[in-house]
OpenMM code with the backbone's topology and positions (N, CA, C; nanometers):
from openmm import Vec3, app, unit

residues = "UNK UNK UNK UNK UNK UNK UNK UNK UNK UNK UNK UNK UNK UNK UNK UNK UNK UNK UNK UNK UNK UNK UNK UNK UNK UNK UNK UNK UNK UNK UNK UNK UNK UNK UNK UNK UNK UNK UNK UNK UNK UNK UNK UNK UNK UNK UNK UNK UNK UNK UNK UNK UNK UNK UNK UNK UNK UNK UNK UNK UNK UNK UNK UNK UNK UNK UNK UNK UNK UNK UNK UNK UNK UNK UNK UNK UNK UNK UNK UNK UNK UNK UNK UNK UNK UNK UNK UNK UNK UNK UNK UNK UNK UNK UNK UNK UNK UNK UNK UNK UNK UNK UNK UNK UNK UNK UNK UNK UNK UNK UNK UNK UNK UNK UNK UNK UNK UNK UNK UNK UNK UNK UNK UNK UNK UNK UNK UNK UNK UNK UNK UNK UNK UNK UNK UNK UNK UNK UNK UNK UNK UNK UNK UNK UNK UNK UNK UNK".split()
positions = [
    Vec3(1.2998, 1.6331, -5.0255),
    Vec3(1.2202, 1.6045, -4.9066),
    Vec3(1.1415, 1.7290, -4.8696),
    Vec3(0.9903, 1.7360, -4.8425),
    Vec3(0.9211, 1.8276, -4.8317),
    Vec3(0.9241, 1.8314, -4.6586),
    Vec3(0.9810, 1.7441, -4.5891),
    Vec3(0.9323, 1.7753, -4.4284),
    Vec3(0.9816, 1.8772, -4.3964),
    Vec3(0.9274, 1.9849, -4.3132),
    Vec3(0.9965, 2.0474, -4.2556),
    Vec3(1.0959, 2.0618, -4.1203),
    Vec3(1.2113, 2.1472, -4.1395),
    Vec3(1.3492, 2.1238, -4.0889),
    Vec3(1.2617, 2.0943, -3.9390),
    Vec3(1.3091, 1.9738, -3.8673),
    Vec3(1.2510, 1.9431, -3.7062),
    Vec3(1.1827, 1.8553, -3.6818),
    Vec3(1.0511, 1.9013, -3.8529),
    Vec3(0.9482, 1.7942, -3.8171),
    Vec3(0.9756, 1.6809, -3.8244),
    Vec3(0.8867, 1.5462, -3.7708),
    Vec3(0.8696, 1.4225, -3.8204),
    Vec3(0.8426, 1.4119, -3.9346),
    Vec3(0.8771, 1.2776, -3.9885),
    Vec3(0.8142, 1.2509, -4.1337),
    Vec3(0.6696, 1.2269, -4.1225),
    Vec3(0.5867, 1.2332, -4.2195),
    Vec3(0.4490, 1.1695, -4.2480),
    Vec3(0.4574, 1.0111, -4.1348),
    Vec3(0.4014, 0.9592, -4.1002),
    Vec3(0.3556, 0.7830, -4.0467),
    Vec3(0.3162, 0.7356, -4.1894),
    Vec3(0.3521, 0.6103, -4.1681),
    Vec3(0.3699, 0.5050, -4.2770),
    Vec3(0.1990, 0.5132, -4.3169),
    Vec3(0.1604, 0.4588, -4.4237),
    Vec3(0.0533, 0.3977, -4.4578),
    Vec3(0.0321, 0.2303, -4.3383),
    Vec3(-0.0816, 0.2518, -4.2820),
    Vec3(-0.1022, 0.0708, -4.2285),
    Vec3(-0.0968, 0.0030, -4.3538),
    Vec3(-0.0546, -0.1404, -4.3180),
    Vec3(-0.0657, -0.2754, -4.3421),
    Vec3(-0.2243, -0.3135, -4.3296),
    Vec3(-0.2431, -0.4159, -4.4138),
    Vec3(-0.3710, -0.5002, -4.3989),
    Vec3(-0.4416, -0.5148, -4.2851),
    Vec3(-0.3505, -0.5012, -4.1885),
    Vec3(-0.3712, -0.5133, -4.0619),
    Vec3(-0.4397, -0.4127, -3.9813),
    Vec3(-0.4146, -0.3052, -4.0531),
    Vec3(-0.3729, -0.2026, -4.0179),
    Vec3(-0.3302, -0.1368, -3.8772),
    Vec3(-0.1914, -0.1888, -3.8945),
    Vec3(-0.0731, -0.1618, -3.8229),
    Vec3(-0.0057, -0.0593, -3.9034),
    Vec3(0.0659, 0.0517, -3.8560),
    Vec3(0.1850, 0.1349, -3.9525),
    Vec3(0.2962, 0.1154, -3.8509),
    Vec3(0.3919, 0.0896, -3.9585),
    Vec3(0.5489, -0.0008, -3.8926),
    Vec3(0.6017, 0.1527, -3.9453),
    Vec3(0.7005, 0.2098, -3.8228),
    Vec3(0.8001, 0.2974, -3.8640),
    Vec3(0.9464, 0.2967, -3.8349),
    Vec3(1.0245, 0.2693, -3.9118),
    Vec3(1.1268, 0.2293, -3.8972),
    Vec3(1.2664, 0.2867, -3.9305),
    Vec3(1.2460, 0.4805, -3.9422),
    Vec3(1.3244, 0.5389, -3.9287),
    Vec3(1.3866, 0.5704, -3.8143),
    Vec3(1.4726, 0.5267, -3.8185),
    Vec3(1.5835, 0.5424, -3.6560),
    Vec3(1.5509, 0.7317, -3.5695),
    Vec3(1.6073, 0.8081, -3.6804),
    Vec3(1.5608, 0.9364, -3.5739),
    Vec3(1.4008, 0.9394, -3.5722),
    Vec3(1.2867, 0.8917, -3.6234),
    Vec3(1.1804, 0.9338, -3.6275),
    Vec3(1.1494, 0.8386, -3.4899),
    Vec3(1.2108, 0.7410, -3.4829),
    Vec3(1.1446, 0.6695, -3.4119),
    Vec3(1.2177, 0.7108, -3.2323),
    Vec3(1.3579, 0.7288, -3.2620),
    Vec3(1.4376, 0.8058, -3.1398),
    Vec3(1.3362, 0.8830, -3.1035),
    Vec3(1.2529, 1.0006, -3.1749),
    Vec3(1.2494, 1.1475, -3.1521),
    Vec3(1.1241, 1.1377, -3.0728),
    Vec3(1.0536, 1.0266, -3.1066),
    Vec3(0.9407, 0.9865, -3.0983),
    Vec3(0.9235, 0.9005, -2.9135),
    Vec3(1.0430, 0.8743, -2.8929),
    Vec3(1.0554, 0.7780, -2.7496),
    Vec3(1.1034, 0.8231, -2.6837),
    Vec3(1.2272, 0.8971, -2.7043),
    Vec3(1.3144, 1.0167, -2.6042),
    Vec3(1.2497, 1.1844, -2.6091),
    Vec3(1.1473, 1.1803, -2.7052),
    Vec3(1.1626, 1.3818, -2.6993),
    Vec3(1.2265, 1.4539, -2.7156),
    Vec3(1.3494, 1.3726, -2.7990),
    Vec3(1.4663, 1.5287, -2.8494),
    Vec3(1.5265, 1.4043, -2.9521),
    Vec3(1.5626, 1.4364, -3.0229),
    Vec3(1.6626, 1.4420, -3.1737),
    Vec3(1.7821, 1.3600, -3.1112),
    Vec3(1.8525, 1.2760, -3.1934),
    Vec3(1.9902, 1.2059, -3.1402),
    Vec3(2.0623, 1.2862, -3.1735),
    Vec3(2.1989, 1.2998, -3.1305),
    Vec3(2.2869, 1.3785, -3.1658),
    Vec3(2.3966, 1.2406, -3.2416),
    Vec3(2.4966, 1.3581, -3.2775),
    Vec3(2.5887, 1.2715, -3.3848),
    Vec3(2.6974, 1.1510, -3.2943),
    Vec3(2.6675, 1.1822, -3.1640),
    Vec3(2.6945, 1.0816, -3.0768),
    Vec3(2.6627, 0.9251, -3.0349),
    Vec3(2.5276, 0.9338, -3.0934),
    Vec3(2.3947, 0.8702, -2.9855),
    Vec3(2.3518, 0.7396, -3.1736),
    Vec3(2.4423, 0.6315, -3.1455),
    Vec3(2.4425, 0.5447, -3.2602),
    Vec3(2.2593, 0.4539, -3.2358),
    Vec3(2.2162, 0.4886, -3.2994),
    Vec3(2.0804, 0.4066, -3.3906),
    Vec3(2.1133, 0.2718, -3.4069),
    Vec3(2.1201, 0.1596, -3.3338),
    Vec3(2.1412, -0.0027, -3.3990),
    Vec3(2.0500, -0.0328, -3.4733),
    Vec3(1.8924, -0.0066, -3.3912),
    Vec3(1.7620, -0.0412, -3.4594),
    Vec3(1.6296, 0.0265, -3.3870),
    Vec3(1.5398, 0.0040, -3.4645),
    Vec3(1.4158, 0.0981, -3.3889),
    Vec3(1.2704, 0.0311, -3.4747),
    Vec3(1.2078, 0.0718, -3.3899),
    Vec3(1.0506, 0.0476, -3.4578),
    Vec3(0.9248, 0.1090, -3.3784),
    Vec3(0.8600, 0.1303, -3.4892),
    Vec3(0.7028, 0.1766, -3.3756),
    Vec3(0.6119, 0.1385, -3.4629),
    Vec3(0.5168, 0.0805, -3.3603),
    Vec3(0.4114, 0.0208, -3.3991),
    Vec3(0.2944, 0.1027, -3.4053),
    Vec3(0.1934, 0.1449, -3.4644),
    Vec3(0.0509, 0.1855, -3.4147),
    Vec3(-0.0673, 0.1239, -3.5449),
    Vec3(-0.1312, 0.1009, -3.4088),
    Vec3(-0.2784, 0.0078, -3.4550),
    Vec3(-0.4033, 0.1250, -3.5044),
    Vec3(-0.3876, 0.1117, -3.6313),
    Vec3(-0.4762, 0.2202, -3.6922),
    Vec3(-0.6364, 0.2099, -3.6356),
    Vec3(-0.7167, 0.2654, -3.6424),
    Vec3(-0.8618, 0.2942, -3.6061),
    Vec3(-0.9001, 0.3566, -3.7359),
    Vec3(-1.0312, 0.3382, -3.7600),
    Vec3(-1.0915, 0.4031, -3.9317),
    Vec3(-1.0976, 0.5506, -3.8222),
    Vec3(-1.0956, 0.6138, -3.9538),
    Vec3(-1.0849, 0.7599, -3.8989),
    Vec3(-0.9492, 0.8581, -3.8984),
    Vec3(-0.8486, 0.7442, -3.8598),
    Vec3(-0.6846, 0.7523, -3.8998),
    Vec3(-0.6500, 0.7833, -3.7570),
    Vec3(-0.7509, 0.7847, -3.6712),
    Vec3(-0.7132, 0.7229, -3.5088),
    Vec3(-0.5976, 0.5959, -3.4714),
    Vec3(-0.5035, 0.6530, -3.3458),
    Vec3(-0.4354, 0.5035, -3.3146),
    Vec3(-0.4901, 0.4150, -3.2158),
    Vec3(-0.5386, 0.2992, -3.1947),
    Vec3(-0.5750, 0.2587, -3.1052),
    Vec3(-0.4892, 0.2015, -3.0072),
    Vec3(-0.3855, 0.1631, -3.0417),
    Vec3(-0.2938, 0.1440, -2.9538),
    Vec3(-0.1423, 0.1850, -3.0018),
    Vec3(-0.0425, 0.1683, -2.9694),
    Vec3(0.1093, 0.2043, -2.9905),
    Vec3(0.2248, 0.1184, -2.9092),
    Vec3(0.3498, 0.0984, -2.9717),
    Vec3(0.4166, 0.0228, -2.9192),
    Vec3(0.5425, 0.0544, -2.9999),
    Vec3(0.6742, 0.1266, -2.8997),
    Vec3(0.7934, 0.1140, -2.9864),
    Vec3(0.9113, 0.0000, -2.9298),
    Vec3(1.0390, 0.0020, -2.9901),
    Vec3(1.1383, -0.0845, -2.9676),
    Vec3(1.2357, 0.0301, -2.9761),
    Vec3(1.3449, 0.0349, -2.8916),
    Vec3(1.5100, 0.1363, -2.9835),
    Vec3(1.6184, 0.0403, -2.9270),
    Vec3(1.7154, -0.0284, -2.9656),
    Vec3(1.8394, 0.0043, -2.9282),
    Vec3(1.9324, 0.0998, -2.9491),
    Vec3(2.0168, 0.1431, -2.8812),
    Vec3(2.1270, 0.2309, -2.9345),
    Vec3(2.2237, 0.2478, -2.8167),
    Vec3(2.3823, 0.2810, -2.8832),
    Vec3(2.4468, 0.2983, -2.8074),
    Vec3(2.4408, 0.4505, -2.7843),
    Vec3(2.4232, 0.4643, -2.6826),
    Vec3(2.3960, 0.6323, -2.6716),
    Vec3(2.5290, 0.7054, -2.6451),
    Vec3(2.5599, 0.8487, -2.6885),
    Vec3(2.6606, 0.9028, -2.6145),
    Vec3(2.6893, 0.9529, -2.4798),
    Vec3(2.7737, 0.9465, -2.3992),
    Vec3(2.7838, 0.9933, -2.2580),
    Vec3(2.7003, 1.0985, -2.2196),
    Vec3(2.6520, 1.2084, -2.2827),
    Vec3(2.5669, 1.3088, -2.2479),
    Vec3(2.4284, 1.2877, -2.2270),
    Vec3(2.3865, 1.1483, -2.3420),
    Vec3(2.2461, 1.1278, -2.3657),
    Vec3(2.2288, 1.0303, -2.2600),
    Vec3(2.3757, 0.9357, -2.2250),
    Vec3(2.3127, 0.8646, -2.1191),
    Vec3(2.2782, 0.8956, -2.0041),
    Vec3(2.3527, 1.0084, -1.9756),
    Vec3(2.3491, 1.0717, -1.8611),
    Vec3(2.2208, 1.1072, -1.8242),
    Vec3(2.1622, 1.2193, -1.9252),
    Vec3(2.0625, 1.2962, -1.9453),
    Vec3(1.9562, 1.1604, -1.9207),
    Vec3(1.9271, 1.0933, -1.9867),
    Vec3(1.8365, 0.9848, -1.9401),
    Vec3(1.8380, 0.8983, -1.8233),
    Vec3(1.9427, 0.8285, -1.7776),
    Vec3(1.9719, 0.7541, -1.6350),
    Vec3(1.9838, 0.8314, -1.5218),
    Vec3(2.0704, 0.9837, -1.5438),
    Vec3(2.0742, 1.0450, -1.4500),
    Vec3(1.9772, 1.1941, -1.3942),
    Vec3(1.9833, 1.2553, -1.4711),
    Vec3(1.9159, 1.3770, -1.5547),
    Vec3(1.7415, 1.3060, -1.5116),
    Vec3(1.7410, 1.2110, -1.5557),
    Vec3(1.6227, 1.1240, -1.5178),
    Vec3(1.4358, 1.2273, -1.5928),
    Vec3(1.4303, 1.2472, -1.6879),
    Vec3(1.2959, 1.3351, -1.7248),
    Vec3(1.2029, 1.2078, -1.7023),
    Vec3(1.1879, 1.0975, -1.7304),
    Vec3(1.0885, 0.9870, -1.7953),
    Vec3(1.0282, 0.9505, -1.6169),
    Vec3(1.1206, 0.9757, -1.5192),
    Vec3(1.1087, 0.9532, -1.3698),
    Vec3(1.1267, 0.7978, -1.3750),
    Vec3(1.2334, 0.7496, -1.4241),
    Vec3(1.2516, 0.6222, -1.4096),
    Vec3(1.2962, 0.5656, -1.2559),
    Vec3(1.2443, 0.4623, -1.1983),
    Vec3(1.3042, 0.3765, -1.1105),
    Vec3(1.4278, 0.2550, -1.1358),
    Vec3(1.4736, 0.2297, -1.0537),
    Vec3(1.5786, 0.1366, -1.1015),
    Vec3(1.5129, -0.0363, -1.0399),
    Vec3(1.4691, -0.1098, -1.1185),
    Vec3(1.4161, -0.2183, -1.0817),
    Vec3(1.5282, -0.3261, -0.9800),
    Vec3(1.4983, -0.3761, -0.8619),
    Vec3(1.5998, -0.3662, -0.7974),
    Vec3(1.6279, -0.5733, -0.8147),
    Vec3(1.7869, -0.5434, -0.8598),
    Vec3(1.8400, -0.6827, -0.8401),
    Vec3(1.7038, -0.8255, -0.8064),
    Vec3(1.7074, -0.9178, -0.8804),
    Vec3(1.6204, -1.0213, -0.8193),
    Vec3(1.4554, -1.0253, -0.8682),
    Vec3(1.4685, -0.8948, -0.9148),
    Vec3(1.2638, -0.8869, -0.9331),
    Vec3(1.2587, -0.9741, -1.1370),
    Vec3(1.2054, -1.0514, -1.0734),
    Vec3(1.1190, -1.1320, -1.2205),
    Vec3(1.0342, -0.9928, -1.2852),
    Vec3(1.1436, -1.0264, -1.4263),
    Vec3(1.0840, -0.9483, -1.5142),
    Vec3(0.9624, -0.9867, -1.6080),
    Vec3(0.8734, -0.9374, -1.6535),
    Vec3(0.7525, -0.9571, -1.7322),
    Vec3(0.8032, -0.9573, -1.8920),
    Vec3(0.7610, -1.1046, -1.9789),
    Vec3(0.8464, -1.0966, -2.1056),
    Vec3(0.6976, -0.9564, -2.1348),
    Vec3(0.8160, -0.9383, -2.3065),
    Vec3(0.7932, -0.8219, -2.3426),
    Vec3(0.6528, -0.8677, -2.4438),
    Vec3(0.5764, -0.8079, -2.4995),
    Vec3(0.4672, -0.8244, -2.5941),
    Vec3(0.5273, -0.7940, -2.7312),
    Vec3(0.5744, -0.9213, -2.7926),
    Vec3(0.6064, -0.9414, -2.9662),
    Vec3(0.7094, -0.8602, -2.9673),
    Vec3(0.8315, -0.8449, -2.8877),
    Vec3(0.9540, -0.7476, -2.9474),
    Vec3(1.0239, -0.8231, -3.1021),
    Vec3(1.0467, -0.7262, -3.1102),
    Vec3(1.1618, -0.7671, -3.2863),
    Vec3(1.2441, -0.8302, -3.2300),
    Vec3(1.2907, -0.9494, -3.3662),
    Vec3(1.3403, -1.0500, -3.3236),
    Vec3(1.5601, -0.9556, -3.3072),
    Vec3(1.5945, -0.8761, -3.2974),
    Vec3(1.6759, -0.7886, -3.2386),
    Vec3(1.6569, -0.7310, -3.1048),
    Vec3(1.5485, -0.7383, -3.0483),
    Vec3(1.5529, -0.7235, -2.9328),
    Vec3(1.5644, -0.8205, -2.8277),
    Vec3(1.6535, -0.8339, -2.7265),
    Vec3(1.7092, -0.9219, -2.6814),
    Vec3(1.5929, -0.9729, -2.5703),
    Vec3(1.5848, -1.0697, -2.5550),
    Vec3(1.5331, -1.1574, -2.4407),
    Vec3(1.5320, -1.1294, -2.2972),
    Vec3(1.4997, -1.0333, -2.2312),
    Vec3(1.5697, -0.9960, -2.0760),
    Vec3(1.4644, -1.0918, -2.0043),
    Vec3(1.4970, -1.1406, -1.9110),
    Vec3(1.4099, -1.1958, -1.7975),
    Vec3(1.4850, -1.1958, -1.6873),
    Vec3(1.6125, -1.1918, -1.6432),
    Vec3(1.6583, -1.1376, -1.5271),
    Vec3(1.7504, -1.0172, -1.5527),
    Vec3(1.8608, -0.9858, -1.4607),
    Vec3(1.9111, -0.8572, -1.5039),
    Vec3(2.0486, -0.9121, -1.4181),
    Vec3(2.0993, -1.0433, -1.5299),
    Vec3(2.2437, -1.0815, -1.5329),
    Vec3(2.3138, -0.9506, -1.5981),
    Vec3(2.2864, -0.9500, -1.6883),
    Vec3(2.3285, -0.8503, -1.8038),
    Vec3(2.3339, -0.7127, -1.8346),
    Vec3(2.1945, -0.6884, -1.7959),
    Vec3(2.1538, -0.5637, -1.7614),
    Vec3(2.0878, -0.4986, -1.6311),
    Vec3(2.1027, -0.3828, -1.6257),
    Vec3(2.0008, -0.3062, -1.5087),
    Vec3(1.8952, -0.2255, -1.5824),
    Vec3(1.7904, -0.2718, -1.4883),
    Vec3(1.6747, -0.2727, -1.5887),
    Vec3(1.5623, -0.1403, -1.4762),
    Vec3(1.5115, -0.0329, -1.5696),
    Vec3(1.4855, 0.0820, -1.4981),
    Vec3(1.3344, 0.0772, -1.6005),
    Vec3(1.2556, 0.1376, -1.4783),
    Vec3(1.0834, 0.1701, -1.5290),
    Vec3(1.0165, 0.2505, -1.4753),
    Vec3(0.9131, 0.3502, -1.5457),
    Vec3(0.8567, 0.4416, -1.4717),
    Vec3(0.7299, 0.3476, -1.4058),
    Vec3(0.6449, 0.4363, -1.2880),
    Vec3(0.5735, 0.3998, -1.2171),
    Vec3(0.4730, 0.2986, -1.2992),
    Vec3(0.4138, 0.3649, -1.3932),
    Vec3(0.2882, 0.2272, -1.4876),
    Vec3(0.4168, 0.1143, -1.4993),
    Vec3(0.5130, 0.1488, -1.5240),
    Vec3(0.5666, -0.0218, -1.6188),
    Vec3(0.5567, -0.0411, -1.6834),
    Vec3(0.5390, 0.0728, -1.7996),
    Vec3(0.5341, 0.0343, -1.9692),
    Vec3(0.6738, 0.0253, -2.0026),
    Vec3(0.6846, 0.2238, -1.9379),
    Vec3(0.8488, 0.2619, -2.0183),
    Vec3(0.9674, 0.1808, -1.9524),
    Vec3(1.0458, 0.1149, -2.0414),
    Vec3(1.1429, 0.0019, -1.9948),
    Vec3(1.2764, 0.0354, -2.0713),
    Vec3(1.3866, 0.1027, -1.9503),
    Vec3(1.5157, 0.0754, -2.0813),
    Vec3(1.6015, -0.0377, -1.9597),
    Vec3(1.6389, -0.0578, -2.0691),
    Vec3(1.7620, -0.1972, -2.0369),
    Vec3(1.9089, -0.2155, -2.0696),
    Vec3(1.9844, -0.1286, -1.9269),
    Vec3(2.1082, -0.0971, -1.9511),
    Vec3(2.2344, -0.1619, -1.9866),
    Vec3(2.3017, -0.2315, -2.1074),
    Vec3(2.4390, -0.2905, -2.0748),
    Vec3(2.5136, -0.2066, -2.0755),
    Vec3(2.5780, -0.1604, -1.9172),
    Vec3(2.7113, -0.0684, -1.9449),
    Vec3(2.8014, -0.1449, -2.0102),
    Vec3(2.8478, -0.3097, -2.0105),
    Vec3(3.0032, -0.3521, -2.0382),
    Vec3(2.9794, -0.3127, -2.1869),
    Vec3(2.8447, -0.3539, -2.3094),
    Vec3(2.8691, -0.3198, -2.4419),
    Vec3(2.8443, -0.1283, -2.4616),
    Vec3(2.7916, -0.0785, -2.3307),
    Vec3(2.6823, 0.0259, -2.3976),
    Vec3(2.5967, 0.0850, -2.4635),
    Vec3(2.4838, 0.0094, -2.4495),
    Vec3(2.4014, 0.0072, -2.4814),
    Vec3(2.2601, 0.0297, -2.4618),
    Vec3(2.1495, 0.0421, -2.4653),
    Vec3(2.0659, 0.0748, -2.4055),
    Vec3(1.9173, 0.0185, -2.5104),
    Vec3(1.8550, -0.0869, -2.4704),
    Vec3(1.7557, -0.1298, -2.4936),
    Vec3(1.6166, -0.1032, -2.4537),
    Vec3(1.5025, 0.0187, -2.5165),
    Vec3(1.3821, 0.0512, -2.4629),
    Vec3(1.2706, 0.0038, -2.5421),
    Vec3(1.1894, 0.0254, -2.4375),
    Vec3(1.0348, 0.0086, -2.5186),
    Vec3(0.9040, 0.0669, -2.4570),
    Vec3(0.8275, 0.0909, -2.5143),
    Vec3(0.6897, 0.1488, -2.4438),
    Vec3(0.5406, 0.1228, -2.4699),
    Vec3(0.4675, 0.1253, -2.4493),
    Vec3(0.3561, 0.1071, -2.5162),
    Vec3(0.2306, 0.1890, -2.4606),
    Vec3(0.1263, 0.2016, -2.5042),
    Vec3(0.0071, 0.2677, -2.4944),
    Vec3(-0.1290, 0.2616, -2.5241),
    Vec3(-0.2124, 0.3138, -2.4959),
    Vec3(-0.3446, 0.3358, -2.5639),
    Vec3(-0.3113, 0.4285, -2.6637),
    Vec3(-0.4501, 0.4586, -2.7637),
    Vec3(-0.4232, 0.5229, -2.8674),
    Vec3(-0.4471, 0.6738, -2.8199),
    Vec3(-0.4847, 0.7777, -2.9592),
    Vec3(-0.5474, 0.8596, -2.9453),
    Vec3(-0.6274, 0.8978, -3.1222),
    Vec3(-0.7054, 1.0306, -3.0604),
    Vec3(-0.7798, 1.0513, -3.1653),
    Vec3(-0.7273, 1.1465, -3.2664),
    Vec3(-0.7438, 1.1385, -3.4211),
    Vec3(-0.7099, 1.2381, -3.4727),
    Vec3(-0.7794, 1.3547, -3.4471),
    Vec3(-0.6596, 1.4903, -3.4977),
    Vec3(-0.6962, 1.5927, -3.4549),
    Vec3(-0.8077, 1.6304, -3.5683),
    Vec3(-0.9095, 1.6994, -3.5008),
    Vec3(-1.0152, 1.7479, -3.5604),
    Vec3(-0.9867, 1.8060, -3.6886),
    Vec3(-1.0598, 1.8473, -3.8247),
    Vec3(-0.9766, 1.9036, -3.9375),
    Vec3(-1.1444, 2.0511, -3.9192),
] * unit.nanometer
topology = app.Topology()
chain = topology.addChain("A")
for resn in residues:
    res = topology.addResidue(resn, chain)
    for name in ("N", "CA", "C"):
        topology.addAtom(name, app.Element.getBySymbol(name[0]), res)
């Protein structure tokens, strides 16, 4: 492996579509949280989407993670709070999600989970304490490649 120790891997080649599907669990962690999982913090599944632009621009972006996280990471995220999440309160109709993987679970109320979002309402995690677990997603506009 030529990456270097930290870095990300290369992004996939797009699809026909040109979509690039990435579906390495830490690339895609490292990529939604801002720090590396630790040997705690279990990977169920992950994905990120980005909508290529000619040029090798993204025009848009969209990830998925589950994972059971370890006590430190949950902390650090629910409590610790960097992302400035709110806690969506009991009762509020949730908005279905745009094309999640068919592993990502269905939320529309929050029997199950407690469901937390920063101010836009992209970034979404979706807490089951009884399994522990933690279901996120985000999405975006693109950006441009860097100049060469």
């Amino acid at each position: 492996d030529s990456t270097p120790t930290g870095a990300l891997p290369p992004p996939p080649k797009p699809n026909a579509d040109g979509i690039s599907l990435e579906r390495d669990p830490g690339a895609v962690f490292q990529r939604a949280f801002w720090r590396r999982p630790t040997p705690g913090d279990r990977i169920l599944h992950a994905e990120r989407r980005d909508w290529q632009v000619a040029g090798g621009g993204v025009e848009k972006w969209q990830w998925f993670i589950a994972v059971e996280p370890s006590p430190a990471f949950r902390d650090w995220l629910l409590k610790d709070n960097p992302f400035e999440l709110v806690a969506v309160p009991a009762g509020t109709a949730l908005a279905p999600l745009s094309a999640p993987p068919d592993w990502f679970p269905a939320i529309t109320d929050q029997t199950s989970f407690a469901c937390y979002r920063n101010r836009e309402g992209r970034y979404q995690i979706f807490h089951d304490a009884k399994a522990n677990r933690l279901y996120a997603t985000d999405a975006g506009g693109g950006f441009a490649s860097p100049a060469r």
